[in-house]
N, CA, C and O atoms as a Tinker XYZ file with bonds, in Angstrom:
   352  protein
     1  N    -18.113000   -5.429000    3.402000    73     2
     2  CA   -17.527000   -5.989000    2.207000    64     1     3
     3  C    -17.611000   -4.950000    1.090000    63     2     4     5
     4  O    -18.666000   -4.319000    1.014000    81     3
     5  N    -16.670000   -4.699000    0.244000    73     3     6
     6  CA   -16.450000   -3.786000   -0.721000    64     5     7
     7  C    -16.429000   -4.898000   -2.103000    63     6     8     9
     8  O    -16.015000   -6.051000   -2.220000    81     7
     9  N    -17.194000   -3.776000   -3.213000    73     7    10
    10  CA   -17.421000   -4.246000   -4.444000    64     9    11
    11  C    -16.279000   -3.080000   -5.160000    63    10    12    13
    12  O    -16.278000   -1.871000   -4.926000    81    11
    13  N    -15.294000   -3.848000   -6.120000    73    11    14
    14  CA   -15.023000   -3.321000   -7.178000    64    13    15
    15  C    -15.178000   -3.959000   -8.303000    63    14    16    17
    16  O    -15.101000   -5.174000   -8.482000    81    15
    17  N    -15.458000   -2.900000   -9.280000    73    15    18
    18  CA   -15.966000   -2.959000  -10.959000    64    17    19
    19  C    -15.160000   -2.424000  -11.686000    63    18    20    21
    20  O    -14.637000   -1.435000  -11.173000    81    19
    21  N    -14.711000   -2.759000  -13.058000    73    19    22
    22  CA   -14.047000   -1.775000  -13.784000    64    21    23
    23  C    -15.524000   -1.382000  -14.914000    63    22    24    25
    24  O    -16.339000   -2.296000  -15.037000    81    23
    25  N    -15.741000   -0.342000  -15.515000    73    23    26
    26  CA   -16.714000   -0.121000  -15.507000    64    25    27
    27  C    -17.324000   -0.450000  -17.336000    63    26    28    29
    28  O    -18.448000   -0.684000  -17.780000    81    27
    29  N    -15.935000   -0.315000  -18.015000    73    27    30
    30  CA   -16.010000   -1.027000  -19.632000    64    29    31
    31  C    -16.604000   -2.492000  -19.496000    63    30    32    33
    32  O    -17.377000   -2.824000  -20.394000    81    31
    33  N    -16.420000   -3.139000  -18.788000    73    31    34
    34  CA   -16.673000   -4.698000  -19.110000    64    33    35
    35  C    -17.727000   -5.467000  -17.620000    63    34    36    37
    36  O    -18.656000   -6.273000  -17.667000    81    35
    37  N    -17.259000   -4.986000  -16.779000    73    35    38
    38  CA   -17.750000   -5.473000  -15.236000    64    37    39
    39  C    -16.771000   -6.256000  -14.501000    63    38    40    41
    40  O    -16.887000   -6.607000  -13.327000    81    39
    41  N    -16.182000   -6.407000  -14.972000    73    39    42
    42  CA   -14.971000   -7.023000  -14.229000    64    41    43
    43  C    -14.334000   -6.676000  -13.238000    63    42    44    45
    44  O    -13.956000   -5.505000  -13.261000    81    43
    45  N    -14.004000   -7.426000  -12.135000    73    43    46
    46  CA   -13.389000   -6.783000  -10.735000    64    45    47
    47  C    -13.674000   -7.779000   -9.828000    63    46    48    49
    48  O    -13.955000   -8.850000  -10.366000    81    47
    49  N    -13.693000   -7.771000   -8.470000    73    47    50
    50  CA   -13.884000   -8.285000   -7.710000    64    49    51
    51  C    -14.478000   -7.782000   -6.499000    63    50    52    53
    52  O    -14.318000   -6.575000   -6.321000    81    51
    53  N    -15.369000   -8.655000   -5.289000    73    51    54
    54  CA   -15.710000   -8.198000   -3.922000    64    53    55
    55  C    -14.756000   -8.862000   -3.015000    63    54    56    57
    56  O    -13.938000   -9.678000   -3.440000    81    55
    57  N    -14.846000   -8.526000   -1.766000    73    55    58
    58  CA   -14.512000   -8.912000   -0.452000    64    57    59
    59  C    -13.790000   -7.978000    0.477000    63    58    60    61
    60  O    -13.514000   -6.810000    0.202000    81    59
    61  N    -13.473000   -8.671000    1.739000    73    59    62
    62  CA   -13.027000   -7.766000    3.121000    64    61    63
    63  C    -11.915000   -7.058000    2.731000    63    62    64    65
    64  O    -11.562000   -6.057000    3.354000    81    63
    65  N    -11.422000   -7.401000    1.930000    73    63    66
    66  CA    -9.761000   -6.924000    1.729000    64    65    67
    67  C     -9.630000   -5.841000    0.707000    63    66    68    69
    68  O     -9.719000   -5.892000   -0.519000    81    67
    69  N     -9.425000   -4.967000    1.424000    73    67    70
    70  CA    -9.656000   -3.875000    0.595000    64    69    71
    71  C     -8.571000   -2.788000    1.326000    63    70    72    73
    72  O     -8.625000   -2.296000    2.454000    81    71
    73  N     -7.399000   -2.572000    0.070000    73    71    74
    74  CA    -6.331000   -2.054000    0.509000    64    73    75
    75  C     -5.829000   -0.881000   -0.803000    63    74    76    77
    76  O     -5.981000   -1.045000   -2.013000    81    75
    77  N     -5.286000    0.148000   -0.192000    73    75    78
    78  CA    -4.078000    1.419000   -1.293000    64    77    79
    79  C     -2.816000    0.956000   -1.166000    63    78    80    81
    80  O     -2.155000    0.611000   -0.187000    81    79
    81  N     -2.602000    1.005000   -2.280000    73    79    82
    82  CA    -1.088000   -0.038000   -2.369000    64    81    83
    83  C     -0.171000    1.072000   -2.834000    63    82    84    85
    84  O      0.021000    1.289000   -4.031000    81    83
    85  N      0.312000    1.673000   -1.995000    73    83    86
    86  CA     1.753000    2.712000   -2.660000    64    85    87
    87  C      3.113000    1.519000   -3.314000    63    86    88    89
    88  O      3.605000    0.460000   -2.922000    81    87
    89  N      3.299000    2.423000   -4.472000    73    87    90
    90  CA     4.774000    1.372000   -4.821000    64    89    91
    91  C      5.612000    2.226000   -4.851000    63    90    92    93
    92  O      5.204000    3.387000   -4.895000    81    91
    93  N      6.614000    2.055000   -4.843000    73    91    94
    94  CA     8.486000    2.639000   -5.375000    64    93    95
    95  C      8.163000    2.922000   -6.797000    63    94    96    97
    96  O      7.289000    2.550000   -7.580000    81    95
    97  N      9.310000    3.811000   -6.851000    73    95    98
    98  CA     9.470000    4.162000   -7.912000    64    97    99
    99  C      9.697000    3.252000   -9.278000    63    98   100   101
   100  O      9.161000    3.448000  -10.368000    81    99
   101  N     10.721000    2.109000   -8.895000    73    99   102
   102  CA    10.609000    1.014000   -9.821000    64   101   103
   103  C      9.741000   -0.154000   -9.927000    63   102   104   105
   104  O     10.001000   -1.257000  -10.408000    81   103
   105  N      8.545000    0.324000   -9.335000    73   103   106
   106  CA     7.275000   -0.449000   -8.958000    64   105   107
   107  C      7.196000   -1.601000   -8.148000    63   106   108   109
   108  O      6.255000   -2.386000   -8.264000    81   107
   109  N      8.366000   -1.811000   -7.109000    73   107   110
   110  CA     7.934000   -2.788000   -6.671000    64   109   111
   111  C      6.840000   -2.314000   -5.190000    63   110   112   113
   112  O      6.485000   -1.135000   -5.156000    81   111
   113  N      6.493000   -2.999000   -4.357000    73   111   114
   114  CA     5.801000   -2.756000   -3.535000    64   113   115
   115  C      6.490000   -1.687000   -2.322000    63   114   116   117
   116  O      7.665000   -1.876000   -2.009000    81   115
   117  N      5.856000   -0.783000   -1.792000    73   115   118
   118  CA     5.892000   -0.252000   -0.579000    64   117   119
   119  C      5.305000    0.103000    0.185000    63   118   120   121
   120  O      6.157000    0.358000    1.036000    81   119
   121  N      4.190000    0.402000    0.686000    73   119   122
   122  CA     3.374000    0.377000    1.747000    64   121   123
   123  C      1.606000    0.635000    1.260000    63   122   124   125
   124  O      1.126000    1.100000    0.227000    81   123
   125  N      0.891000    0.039000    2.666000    73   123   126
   126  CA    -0.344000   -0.316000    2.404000    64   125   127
   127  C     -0.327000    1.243000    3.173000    63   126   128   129
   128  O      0.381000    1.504000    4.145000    81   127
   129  N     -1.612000    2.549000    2.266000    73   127   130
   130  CA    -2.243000    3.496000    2.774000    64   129   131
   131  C     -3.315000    3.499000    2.843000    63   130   132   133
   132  O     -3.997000    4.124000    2.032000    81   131
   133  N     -3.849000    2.779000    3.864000    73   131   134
   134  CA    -5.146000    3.019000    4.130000    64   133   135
   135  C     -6.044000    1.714000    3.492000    63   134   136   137
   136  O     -5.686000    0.537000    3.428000    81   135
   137  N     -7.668000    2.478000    2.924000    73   135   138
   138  CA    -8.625000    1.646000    2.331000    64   137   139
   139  C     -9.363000    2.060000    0.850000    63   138   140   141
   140  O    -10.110000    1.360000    0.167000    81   139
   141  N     -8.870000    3.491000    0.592000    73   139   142
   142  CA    -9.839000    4.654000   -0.420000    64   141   143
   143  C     -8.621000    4.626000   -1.378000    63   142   144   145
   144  O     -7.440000    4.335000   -1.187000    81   143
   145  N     -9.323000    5.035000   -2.497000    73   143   146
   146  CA    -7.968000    4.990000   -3.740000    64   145   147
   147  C     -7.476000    6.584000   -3.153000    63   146   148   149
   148  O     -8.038000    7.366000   -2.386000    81   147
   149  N     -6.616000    6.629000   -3.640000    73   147   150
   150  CA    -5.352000    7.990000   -3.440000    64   149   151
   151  C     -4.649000    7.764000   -5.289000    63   150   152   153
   152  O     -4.379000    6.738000   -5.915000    81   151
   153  N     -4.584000    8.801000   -5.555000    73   151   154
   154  CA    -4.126000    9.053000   -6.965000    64   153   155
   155  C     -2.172000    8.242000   -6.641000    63   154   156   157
   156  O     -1.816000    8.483000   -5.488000    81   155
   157  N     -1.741000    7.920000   -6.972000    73   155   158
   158  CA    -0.331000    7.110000   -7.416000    64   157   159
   159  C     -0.254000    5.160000   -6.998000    63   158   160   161
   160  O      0.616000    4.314000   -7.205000    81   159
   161  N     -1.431000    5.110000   -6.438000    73   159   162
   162  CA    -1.709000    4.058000   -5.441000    64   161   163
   163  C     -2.661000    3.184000   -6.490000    63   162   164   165
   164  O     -3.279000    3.603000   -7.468000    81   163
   165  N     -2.559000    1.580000   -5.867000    73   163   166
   166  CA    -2.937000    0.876000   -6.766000    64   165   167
   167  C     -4.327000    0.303000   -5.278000    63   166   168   169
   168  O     -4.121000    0.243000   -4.066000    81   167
   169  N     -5.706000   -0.033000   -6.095000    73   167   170
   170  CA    -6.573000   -0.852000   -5.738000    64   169   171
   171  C     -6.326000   -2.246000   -5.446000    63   170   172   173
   172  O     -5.836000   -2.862000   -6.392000    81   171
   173  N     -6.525000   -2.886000   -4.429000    73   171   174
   174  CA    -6.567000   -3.919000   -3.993000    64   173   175
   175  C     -7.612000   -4.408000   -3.496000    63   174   176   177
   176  O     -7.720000   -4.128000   -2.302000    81   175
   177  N     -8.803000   -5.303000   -4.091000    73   175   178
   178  CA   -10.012000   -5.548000   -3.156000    64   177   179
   179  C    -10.371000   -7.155000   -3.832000    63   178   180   181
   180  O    -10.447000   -7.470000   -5.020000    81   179
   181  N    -10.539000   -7.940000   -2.701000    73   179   182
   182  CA   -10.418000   -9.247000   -2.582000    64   181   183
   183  C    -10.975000  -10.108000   -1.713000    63   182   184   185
   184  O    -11.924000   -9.760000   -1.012000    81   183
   185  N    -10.368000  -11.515000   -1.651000    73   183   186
   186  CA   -10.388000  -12.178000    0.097000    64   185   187
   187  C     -9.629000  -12.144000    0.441000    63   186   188   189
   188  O     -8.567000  -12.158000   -0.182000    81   187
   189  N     -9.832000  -12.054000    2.160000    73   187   190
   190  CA    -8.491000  -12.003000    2.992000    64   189   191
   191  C     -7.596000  -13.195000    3.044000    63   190   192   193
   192  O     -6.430000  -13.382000    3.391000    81   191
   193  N     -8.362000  -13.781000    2.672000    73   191   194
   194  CA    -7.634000  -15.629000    2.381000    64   193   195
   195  C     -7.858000  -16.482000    0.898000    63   194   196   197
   196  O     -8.882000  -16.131000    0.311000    81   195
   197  N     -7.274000  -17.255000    0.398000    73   195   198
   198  CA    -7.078000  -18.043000   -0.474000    64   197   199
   199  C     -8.633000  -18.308000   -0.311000    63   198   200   201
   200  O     -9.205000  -18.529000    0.756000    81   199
   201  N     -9.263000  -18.241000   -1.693000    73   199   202
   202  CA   -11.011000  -19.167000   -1.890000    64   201   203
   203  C    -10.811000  -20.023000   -2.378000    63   202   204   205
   204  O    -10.112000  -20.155000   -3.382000    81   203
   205  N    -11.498000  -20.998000   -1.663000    73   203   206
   206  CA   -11.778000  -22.558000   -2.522000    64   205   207
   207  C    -11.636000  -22.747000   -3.761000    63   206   208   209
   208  O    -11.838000  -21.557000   -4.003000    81   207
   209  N    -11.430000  -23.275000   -4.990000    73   207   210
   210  CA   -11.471000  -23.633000   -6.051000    64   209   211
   211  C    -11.850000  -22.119000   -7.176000    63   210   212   213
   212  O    -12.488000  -22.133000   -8.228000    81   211
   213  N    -11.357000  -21.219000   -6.653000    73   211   214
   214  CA   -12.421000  -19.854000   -6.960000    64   213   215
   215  C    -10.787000  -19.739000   -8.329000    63   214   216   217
   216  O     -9.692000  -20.300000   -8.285000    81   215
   217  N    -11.294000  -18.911000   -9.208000    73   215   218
   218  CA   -10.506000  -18.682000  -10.141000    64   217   219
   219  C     -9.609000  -17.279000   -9.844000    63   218   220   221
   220  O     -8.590000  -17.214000  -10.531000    81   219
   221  N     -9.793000  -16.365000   -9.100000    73   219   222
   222  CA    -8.987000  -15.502000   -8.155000    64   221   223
   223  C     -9.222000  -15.309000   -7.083000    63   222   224   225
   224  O    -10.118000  -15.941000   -6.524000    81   223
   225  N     -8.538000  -14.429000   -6.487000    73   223   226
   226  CA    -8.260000  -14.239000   -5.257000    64   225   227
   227  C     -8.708000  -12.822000   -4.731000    63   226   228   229
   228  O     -9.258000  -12.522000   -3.671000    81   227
   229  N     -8.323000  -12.075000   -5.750000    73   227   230
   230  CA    -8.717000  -10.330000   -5.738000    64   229   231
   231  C     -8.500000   -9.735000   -7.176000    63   230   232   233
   232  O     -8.205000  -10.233000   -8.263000    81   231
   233  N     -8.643000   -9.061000   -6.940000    73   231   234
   234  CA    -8.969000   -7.869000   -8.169000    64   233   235
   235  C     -7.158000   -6.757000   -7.875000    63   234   236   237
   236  O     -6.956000   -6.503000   -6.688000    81   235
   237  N     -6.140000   -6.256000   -8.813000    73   235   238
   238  CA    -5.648000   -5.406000   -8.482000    64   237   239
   239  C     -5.450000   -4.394000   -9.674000    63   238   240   241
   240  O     -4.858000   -4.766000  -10.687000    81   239
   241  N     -5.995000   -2.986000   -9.541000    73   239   242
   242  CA    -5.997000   -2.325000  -10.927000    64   241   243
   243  C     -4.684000   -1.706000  -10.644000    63   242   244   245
   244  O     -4.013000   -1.950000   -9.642000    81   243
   245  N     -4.301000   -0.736000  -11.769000    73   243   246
   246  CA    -2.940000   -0.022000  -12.288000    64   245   247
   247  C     -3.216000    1.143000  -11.445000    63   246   248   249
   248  O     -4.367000    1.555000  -11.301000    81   247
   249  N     -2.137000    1.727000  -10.843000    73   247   250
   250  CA    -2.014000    3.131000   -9.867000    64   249   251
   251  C     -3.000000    4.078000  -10.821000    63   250   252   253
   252  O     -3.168000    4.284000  -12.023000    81   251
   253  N     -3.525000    4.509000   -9.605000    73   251   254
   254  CA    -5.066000    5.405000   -9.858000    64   253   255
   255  C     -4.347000    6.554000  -10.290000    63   254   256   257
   256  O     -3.290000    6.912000   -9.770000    81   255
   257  N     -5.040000    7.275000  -11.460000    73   255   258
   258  CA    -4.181000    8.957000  -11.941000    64   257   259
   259  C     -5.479000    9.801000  -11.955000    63   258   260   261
   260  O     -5.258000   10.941000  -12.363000    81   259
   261  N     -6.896000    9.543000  -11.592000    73   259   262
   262  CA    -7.842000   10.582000  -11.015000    64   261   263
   263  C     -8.502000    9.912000  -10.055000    63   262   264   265
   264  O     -8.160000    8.729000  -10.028000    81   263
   265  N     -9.697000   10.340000   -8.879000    73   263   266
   266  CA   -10.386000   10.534000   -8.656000    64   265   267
   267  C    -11.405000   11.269000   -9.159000    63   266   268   269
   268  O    -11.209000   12.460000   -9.402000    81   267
   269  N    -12.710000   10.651000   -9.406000    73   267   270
   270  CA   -14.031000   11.067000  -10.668000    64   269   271
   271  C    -15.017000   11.255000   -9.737000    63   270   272   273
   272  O    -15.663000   12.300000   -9.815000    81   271
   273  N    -15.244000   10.553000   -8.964000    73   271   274
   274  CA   -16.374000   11.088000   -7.967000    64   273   275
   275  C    -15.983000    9.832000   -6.477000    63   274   276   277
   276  O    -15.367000    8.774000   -6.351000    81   275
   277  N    -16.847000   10.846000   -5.520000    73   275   278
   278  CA   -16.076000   10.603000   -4.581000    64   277   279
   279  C    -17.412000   10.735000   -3.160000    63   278   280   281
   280  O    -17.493000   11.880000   -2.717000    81   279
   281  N    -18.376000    9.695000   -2.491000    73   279   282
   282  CA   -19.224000   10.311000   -1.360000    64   281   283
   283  C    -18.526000    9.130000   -0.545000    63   282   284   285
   284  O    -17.475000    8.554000   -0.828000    81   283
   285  N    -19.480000    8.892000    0.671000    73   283   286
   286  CA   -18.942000    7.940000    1.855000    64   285   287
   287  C    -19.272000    6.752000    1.583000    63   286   288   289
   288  O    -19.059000    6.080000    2.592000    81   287
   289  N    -19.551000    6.321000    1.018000    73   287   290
   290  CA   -19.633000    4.475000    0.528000    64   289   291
   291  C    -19.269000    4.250000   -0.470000    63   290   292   293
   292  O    -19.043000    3.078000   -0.773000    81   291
   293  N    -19.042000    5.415000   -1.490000    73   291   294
   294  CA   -18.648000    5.184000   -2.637000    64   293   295
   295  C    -17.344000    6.332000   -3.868000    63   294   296   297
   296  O    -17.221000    7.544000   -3.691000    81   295
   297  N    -16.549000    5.529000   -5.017000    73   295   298
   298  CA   -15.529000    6.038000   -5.046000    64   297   299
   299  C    -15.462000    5.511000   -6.403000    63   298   300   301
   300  O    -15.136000    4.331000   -6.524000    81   299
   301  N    -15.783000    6.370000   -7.698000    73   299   302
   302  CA   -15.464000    6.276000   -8.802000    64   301   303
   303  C    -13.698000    7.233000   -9.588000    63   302   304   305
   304  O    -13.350000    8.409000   -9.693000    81   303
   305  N    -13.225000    6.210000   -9.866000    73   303   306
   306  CA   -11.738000    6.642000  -10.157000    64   305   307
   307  C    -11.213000    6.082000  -11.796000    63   306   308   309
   308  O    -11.665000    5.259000  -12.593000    81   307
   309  N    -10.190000    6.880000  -11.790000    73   307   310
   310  CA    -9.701000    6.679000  -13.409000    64   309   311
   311  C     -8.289000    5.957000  -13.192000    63   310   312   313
   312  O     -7.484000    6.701000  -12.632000    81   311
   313  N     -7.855000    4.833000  -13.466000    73   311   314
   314  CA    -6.246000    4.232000  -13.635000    64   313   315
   315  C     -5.839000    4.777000  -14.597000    63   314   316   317
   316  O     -6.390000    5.642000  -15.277000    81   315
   317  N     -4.261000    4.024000  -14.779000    73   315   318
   318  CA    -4.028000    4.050000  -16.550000    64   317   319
   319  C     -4.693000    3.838000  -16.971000    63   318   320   321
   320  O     -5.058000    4.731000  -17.735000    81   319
   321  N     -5.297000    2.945000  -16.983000    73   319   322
   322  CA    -5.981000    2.442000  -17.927000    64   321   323
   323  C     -7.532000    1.799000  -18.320000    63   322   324   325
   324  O     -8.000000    1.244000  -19.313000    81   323
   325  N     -8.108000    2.234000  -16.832000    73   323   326
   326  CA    -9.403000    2.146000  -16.951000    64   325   327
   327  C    -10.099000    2.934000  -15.978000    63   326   328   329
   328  O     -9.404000    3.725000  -15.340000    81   327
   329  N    -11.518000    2.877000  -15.690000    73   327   330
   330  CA   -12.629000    3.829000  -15.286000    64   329   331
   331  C    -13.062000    2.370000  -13.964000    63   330   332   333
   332  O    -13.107000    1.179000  -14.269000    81   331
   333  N    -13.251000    2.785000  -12.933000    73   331   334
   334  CA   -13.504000    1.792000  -12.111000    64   333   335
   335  C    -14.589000    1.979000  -10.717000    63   334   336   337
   336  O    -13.965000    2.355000   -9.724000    81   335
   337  N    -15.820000    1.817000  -10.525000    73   335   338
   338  CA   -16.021000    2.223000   -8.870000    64   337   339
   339  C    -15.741000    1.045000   -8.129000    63   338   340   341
   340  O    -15.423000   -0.118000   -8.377000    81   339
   341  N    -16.070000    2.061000   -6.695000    73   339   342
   342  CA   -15.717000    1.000000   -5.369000    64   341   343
   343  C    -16.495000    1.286000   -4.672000    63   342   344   345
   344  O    -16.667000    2.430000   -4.253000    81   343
   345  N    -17.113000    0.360000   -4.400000    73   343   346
   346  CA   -18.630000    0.768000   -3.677000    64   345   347
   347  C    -18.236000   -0.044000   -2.592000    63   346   348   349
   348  O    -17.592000   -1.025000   -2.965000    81   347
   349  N    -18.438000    0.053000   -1.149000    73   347   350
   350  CA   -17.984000   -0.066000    0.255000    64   349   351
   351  C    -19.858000   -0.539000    1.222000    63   350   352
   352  O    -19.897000   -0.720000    2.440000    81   351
């Protein structure tokens, strides 16, 4: 199970679902790469299914524009618009 945080506030989400979301150019969706952020690619980490009465579902931040640090369980990155790890 993977934890993401955005790192200003704590906000984010855990669970199995943990996906790189490439989009098109006019942002709509185009393919899942992998599990690790990749710089143009958006974070996806969640449940794999709808939770009970839970107030979301997953966490999805804005296409990643750095990688900040980077070992094997873990993956601190910069979006537009925020500072975020992903701890695995």
């Amino acid at each position: 199970m993977a934890t993401l945080r955005r790192l200003s506030d704590g906000a984010g989400d855990s669970g199995a679902r943990v996906v790189s979301i490439r989009w098109k150019k006019d942002r709509t969706f185009d393919r899942i790469e992998g599990s690790r952020p990749i710089v143009g690619n958006s974070m996806l980490v969640g449940s794999v299914s709808a939770r009970t009465y839970s107030r979301q579902d997953y966490w999805l931040t804005t296409p990643v524009t750095e990688i900040l640090e980077e070992r094997k369980n873990y993956v601190k990155f910069r979006t537009e618009n925020s500072i975020y790890e992903l701890k695995y």
